[in-house]
C-alpha positions as CSV (number, residue, x, y, z in Angstrom):
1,X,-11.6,15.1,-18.5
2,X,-12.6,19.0,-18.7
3,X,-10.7,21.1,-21.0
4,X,-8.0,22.6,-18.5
5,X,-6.2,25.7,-18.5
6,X,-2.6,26.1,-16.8
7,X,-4.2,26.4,-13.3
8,X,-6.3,23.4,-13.8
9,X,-3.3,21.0,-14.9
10,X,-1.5,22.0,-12.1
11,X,-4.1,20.7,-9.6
12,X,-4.7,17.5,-11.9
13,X,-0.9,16.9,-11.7
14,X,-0.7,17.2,-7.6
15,X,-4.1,14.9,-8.2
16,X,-2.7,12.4,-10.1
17,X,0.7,12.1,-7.8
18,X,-1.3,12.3,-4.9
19,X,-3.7,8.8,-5.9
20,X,-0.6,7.3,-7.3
21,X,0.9,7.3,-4.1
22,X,-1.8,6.0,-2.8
23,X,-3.2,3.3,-5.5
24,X,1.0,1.9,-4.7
25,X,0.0,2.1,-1.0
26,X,-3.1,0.6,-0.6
27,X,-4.2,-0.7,-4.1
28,X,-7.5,0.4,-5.9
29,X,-10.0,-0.7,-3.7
30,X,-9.0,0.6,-0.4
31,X,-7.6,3.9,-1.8
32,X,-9.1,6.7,-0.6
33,X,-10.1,9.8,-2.2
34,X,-10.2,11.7,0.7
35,X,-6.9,10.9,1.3
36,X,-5.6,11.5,-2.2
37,X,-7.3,15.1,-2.2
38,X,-5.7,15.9,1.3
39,X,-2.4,15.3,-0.2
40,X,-3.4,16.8,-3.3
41,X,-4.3,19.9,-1.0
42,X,-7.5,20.3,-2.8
43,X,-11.4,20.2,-2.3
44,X,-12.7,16.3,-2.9
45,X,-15.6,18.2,-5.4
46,X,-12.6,19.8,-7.4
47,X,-11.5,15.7,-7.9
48,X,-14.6,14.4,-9.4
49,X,-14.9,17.9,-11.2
50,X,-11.6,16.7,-13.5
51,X,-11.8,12.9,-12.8
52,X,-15.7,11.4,-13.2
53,X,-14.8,8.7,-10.7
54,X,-12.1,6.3,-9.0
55,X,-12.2,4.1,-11.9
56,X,-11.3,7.6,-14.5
57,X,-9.2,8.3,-11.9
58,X,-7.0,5.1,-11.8
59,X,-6.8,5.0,-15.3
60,X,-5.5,8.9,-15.6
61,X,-2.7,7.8,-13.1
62,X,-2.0,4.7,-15.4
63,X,-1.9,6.8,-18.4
64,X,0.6,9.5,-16.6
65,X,2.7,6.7,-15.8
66,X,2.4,4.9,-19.2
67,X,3.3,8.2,-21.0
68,X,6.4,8.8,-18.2
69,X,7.6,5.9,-19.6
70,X,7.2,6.4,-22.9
71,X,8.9,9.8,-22.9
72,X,12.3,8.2,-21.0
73,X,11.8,5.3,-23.8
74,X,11.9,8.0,-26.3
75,X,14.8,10.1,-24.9
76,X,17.2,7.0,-24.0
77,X,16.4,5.9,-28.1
78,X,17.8,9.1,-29.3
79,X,21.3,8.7,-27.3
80,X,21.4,5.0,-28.0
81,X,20.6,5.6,-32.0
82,X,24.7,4.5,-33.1
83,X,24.2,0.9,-30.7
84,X,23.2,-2.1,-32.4
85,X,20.0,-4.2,-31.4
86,X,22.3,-6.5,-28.5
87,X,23.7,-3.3,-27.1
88,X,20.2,-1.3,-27.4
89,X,18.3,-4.0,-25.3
90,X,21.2,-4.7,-22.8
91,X,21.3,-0.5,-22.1
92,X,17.5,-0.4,-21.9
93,X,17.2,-3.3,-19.7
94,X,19.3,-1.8,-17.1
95,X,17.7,1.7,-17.9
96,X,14.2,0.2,-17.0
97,X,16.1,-1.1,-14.0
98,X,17.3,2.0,-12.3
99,X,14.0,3.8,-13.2
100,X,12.0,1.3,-11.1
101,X,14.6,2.5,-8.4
102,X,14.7,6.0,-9.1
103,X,10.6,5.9,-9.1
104,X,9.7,3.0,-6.7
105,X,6.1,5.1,-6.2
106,X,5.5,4.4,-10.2
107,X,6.5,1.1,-10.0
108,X,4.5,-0.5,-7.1
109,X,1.6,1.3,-9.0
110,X,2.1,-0.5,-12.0
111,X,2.1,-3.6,-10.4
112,X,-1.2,-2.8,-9.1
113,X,-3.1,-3.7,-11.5
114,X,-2.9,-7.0,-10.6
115,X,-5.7,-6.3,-8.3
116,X,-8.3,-4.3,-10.1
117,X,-11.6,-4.9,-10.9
118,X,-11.8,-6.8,-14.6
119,X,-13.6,-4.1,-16.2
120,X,-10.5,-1.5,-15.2
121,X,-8.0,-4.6,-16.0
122,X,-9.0,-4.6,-19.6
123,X,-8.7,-1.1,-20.3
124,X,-5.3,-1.4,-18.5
125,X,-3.9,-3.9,-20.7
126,X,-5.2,-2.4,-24.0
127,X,-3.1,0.8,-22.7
128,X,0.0,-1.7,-22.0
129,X,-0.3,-3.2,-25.7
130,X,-1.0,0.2,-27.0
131,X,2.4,1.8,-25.7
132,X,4.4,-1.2,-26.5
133,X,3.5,-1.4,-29.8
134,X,5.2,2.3,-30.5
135,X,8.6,0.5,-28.0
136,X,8.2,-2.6,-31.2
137,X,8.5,-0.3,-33.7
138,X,11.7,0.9,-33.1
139,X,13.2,-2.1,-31.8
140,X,11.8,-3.8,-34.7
141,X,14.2,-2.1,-36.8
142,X,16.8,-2.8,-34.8
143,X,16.5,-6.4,-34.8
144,X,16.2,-6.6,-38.8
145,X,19.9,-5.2,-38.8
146,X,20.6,-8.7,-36.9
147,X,21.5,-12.3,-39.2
148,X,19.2,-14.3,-37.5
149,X,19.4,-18.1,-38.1
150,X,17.3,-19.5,-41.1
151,X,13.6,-20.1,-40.2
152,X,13.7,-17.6,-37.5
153,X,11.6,-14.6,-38.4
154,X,11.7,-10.8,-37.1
155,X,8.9,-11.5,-35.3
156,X,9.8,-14.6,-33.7
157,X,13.2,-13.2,-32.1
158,X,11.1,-10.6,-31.0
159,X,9.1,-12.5,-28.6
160,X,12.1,-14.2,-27.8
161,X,13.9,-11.2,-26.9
162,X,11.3,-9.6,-25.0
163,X,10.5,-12.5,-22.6
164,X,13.8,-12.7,-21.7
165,X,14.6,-8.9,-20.8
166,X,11.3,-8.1,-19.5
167,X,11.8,-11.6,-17.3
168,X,15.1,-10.5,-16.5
169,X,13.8,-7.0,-15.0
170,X,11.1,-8.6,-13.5
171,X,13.7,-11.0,-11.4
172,X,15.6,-7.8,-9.8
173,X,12.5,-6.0,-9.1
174,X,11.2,-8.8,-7.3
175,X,14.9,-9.4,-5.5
176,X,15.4,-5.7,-4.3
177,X,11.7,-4.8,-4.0
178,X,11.3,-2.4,-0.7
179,X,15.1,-2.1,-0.9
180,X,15.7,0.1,-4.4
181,X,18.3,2.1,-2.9
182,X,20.3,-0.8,-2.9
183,X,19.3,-1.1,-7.1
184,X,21.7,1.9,-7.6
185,X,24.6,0.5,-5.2
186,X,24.6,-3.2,-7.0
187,X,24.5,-1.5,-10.7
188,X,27.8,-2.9,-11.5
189,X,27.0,-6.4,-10.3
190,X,23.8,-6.1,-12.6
191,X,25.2,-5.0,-15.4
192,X,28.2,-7.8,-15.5
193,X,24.7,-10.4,-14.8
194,X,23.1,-8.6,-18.0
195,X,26.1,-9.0,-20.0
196,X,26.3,-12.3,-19.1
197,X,22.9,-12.6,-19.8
198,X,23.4,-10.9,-23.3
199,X,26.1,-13.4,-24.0
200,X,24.1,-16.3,-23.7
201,X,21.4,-14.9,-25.7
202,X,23.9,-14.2,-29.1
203,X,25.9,-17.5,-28.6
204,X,23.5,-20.1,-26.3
205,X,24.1,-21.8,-23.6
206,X,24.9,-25.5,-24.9
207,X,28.9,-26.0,-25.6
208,X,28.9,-27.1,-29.5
């Protein structure tokens, strides 16, 4: 992407918003550039002049996104510093859950990756791994603050953890997706499900 000046990244932001409306909408291959540059409210030439393509395109958008994320992964660390690694991930879970309501647009863009040529996939999922590795990091020291039971490692308990929460988030999008208002007016019910959810994950779920 050219070197911009404070003009420029304006128009790239409206850009960017504008085709991640519209990769959500349609997915990648029946986006339309002319449509993202009408909502944009800027000349198609002025597009390519920033973005080389739709594939450089798509993968700005996922990188916006990404970094979004990042930065509200980042900020909700700082206020949750004093919690220990339960309450972290339990407070983070539901975080991740009212951002997908608060920005459905970002989320059904995320998801559509699913559809993208494999070339573009690739690329996609290096960015994924990328940017979780630096979400790890910190939750790796978290979870070496936890007694975990002999023969479990760090590293195990972190795959463990992450399939269940990221499982868990996956379930309500999938149960309120097209209806994310209703995200924000069932928080409480979620929250007692995540505890629950929590509980089971320090103590089990077999009676001993």
């Amino acid at each position: 992407m050219p070197e911009q000046n404070a003009t420029g990244k304006t128009v790239t932001l409206r850009i960017l918003e504008a085709a991640i409306e519209e990769f959500a909408h349609k997915g990648y291959q029946a986006a339309s550039t002319n449509k993202i540059t009408k909502k944009a409210g800027t000349a198609k030439g002025l597009l390519f002049h920033y973005f080389k393509n739709k594939e450089t395109l798509y993968l700005a958008c996922y990188k916006h996104v990404l970094n979004w994320s990042q930065r509200e992964f980042e900020n909700f660390s700082k206020r949750m510093v004093d919690k220990d690694f339960f309450e972290f991930l339990k407070h983070w879970g539901l975080r991740k859950i009212s951002l997908a309501a608060e920005k459905p647009l970002y989320t059904n863009f995320l998801l559509s990756v699913s559809n993208v040529p494999e070339k573009i996939h690739r690329t996609v999922m290096n960015m994924i791994r990328e940017s979780f590795s630096r979400f790890s990091g910190i939750l790796y020291e978290k979870i070496k603050t936890v007694k975990l039971r002999e023969g479990i490692s760090c590293e195990d308990a972190m795959i463990f953890v992450k399939a269940i929460f990221d499982g868990l988030t996956e379930y309500y999008l999938n149960q309120y997706r097209n209806r994310t208002q209703q995200v924000l007016e069932n928080f409480d019910e979620i929250k007692i499900q995540t505890d629950k959810i929590l509980d089971m994950l320090k103590h089990g779920i077999i009676d001993k």
